[in-house]
N, C-alpha and C positions, 0 to 999 in steps of 0.2 A: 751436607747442609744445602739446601735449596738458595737456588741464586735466584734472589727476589731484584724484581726491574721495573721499571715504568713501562708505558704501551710504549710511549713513546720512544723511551731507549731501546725496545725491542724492536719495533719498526725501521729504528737509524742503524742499527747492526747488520754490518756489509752480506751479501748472501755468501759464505765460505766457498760455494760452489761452481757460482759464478764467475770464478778467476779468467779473468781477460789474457791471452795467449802472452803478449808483451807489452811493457811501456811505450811512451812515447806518442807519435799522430796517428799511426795506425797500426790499431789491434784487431782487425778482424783479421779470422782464421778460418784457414781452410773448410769445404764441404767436406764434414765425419765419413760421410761415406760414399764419395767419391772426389778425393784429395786431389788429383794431378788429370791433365790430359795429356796423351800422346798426339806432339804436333810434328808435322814433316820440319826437318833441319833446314831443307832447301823445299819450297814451295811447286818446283818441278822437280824434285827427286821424290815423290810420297813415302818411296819404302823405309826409308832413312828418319826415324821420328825420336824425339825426346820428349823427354817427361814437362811439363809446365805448371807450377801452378802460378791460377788465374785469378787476379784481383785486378777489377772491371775500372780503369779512368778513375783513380785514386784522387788526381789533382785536376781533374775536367772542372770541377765546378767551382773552386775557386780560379782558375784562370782564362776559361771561354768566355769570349764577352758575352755579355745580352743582346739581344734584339729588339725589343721593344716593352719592353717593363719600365718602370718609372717610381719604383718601390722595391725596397729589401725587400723578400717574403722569406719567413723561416716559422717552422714548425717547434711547439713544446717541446719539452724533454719528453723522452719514450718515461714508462711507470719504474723501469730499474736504471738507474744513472752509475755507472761505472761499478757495477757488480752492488750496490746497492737499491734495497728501496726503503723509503723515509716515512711513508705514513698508509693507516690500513685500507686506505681506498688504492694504491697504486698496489699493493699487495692482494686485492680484490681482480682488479682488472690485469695483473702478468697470469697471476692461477687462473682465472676463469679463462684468459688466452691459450694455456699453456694445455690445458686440459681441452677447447675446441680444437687446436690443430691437430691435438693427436687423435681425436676421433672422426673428424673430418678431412684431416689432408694426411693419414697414413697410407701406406702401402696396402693393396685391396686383401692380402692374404693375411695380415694381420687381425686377431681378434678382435682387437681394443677398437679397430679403423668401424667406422658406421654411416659412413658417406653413400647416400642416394644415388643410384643411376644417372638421375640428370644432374647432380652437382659435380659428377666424375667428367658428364661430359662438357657444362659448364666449364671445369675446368680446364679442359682439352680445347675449346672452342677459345679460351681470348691469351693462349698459350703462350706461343710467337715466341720462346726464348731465343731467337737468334738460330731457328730450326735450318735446317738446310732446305734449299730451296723455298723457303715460305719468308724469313726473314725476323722483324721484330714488331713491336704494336703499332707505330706509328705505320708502315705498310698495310696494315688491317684497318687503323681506323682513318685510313685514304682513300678503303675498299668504300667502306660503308661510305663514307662523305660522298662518294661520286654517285652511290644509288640514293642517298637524300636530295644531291645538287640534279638531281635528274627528273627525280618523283615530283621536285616540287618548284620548278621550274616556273616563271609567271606567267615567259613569252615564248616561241616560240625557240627550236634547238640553235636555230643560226641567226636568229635575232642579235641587234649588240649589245641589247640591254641583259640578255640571258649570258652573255661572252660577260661582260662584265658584274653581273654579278657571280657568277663562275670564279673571277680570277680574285675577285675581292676574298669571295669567302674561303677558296684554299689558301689564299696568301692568308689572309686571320689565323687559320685551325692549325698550320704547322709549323706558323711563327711560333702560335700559343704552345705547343706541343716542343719546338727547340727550346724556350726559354722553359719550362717546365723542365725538360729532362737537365738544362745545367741548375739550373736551383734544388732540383730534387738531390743531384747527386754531391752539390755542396753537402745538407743538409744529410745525407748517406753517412758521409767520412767524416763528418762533427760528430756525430751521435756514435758508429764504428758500434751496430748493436747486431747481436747476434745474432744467428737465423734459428729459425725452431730447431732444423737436426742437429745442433751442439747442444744448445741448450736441455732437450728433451732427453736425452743421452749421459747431461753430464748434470743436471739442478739437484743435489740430493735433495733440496729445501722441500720438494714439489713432491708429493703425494704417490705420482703419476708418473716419476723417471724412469726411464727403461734406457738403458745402454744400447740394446740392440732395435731401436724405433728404428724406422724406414721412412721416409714421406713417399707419397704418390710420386712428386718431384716431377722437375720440368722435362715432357718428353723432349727428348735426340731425336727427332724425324726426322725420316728417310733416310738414316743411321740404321748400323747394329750396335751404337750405344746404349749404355744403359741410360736410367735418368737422372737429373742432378739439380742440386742446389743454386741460383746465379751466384757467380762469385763476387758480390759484391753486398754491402753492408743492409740491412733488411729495411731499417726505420728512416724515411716513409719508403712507400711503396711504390717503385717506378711505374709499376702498371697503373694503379690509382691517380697519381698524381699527373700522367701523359692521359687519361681515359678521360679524369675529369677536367684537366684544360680543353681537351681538342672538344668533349661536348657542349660544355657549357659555353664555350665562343661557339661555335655551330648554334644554339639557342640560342643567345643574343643576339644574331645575325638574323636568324628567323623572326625574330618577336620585332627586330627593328624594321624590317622590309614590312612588315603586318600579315606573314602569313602567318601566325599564331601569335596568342598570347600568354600571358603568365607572369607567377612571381620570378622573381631573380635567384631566389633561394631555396623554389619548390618546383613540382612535377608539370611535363608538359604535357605536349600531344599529338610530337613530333617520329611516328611510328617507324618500323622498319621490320626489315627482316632478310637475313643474309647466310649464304655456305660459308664456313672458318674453312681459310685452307688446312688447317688440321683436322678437319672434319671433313672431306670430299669427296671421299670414295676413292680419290687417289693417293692420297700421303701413305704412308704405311710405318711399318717395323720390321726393318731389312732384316732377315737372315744372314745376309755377311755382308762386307766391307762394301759400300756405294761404290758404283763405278758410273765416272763422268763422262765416258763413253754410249750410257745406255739411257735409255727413257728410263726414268723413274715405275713405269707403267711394266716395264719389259724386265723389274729384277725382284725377287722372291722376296715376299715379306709379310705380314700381314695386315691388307690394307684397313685402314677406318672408315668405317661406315659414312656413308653420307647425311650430313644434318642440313636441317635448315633451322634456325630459330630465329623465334619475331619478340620484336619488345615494341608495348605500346608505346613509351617512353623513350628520349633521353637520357632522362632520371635516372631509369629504371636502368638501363648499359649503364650509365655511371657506378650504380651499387654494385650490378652483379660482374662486370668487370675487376670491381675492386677484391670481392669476396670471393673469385675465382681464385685468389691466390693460398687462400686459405685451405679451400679443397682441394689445391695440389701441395702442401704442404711445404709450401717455401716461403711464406709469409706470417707475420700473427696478426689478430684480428685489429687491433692497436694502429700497427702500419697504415692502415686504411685511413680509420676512422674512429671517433670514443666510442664508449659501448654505449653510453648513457645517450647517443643520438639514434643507433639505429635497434638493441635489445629492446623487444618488448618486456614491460614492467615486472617485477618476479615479484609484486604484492598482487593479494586479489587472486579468480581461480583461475588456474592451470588453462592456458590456451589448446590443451589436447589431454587425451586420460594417458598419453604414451611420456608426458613431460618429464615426471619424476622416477623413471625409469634410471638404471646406470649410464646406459650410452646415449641418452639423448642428447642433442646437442642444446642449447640456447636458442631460444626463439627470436627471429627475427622481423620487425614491422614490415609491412609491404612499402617498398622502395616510396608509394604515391605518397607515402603518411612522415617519411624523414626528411628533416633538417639536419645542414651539418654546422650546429651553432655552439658545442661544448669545446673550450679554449684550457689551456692549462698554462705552467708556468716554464719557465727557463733559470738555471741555474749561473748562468751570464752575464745576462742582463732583465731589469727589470720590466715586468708587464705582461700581459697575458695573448698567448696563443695559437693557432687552429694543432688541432690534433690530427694526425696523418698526412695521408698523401693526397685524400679527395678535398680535402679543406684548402687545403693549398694551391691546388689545379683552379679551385673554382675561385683563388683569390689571384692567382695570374693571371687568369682570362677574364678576371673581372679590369684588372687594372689594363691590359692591353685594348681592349676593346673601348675600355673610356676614355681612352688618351688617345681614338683612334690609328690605334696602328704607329705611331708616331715613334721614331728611332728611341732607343734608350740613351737619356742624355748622357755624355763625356764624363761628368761628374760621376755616374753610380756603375761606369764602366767597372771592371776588378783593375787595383793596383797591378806594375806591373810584377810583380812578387807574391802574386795570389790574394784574395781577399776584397772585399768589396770597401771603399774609403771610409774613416770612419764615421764620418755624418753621413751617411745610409744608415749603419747601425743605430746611430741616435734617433734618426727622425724614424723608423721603423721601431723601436722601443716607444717614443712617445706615442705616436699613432693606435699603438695598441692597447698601451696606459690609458687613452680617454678614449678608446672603444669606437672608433672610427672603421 
């Protein structure tokens, strides 16, 4: 006999496959396919190594103070809430995530994978997982700051007005960029949402599961490691959420000296163009074991070609920074951003005659044409708000820069026991509730 349901009953029905590894505060698990790293025992004995596995500052974000925020900031629930989703739009937005990552951030020898050249290198380009010798994003986007702070300078290089606007605007971008990474990575270990290679591996729900999927995954430079997943929880997105603080304070900084103008919410015309050091000509893909001994330059591997890429925009680094993570397959499209801000419309004709092809991917507006203004809810507390990790970047460096720089007051410090007091939570609910 047919088990007849309502949508809605069938929407609230937990995903069976979805099974979260264990109870309690935190369930993320391990990268599927590459589970432990071998670390030296003793730091000068190298030979000597054991197995580890790595879960990235579990408790950083509820217990690092702030720097200069004046506001709770926290992100919607991701579309699946504890192996569940509740209605057919968050079931619209995991499958249509579930189904991009694996045709844009799979492994290049996979069939299913259909990722562009330049979105391979896109994604190589804003990489920085903690690579050896190159480091993490905020080293990159310190790279880029000193050819903006240089390009566009008013006065002269030893001038004091160029010294001080110098010290102003790096002290803005990496204040924006610390408080970002402790807020993101609260908002990590609350949500504890799983990376594409579990879920793509294990969703029978999903149309599209393959057990043996691969992502492109975060290169090991100037390693003979393979590549991997970050060990740490997906939703939002640290790249997104450190990309879009450190720029959007870099553009309010500009807009307020008056070397440019613009909305607060839209594209500028603040341009650039830079080498990733994963892109140099010198980073490579060691053949064996690094030795700390040698020039990087002087030991076998296969080096990476040299890029240069320019972006007219701010903006435009904010998206593609974000959506790099997508084409390396360690991200879902979600983490970033809603789809209903940056997908072009699926009514109306086909933006290309290649659209409705199998492997096409989802169309996406040109960075100069998105807002990131779609809000969702929390299962928590009441009210609505930002989706991902660009929403939330650009709501820290909104509040830090209008409070001018100004300490984060005693009050919205975290308890000493983790957690932020609970009149933060309040006034950060209500604020959202009347749309402020």
């Amino acid at each position: 006999m047919t088990d007849l349901v309502t949508d809605q009953e069938q929407w609230s029905r937990p995903s069976t496959s979805m099974i979260w590894p264990r109870a309690g505060n935190f369930r993320f698990r391990d990268d599927a396919a590459n589970p432990v790293k071998l670390v030296p025992v003793d730091p000068n004995q190298s030979d000597v190594k054991r197995a580890v596995h790595q879960y990235h500052a579990p408790l950083y974000g509820i217990t690092a103070k702030r720097f200069a925020v004046h506001d709770d900031h926290i992100v919607a629930d991701p579309p699946v809430k504890d192996g569940k989703i509740s209605t057919v739009d968050e079931e619209a937005e995991f499958s249509g995530a579930f189904q991009e990552v694996i045709r844009l951030g799979g492994a290049p020898e996979l069939f299913s994978t259909c990722r562009q050249p330049n979105e391979t290198t896109g994604a190589y380009f804003w990489a920085y997982d903690g690579a050896n010798l190159i480091g993490t994003p905020p080293r990159f986007y310190n790279r880029i700051l000193r050819t903006l702070a240089w390009k566009n300078k008013r006065d002269g290089p030893t001038d004091e007005n160029t010294n001080a606007e110098f010290a102003r605007l790096f002290a803005l971008a990496n204040v924006a960029m610390a408080d970002a990474g402790t807020l993101c990575w609260r908002e990590k270990y609350h949500h504890d949402f799983l990376r594409p290679i579990s879920a793509v591996r294990e969703d029978a729900n999903q149309s599209m599961v393959d057990p043996f999927w691969r992502a492109l995954g975060a290169p090991s430079t100037n390693t003979d490691q393979i590549s991997f997943t970050p060990p740490f929880p997906s939703y939002p997105s640290g790249h997104a959420t450190f990309g879009a603080a450190f720029c959007q304070i870099v553009r309010l900084f500009y807009r307020r000296i008056g070397v440019t103008n613009f909305e607060e919410d839209g594209p500028d015309n603040i341009s650039f163009e830079i080498v990733s050091d994963e892109l140099d000509g010198v980073s490579r893909d060691l053949r064996q074991t690094y030795d700390p001994t040698q020039l990087i330059t002087n030991q076998p591997g296969t080096a990476r070609t040299r890029v240069k890429r320019r972006f007219e925009s701010l903006w435009e680094a904010i998206f593609e920074n974000a959506i790099s993570r997508v084409w390396l397959g360690v991200h879902w499209r979600f983490d970033a951003f809603a789809s209903n801000d940056v997908l072009v419309s699926s009514t109306g004709e086909p933006t290309s005659k290649t659209e409705n092809e199998p492997c096409e991917a989802r169309h996406y507006k040109k960075a100069s044409d998105i807002k990131y203004m779609t809000s969702g809810s929390r299962t928590d507390q009441p009210g609505s708000f930002p989706i991902g990790g660009v929403p939330l970047g650009l709501e820290i460096a909104n509040d830090i820069f209008r409070n001018n720089l100004q300490p984060t007051p005693k009050e919205l410090q975290p308890s000493p026991y983790g957690g932020l007091v609970h009149l933060t939570s309040q006034k950060t609910a209500e604020k959202h509730r009347i749309g402020l």
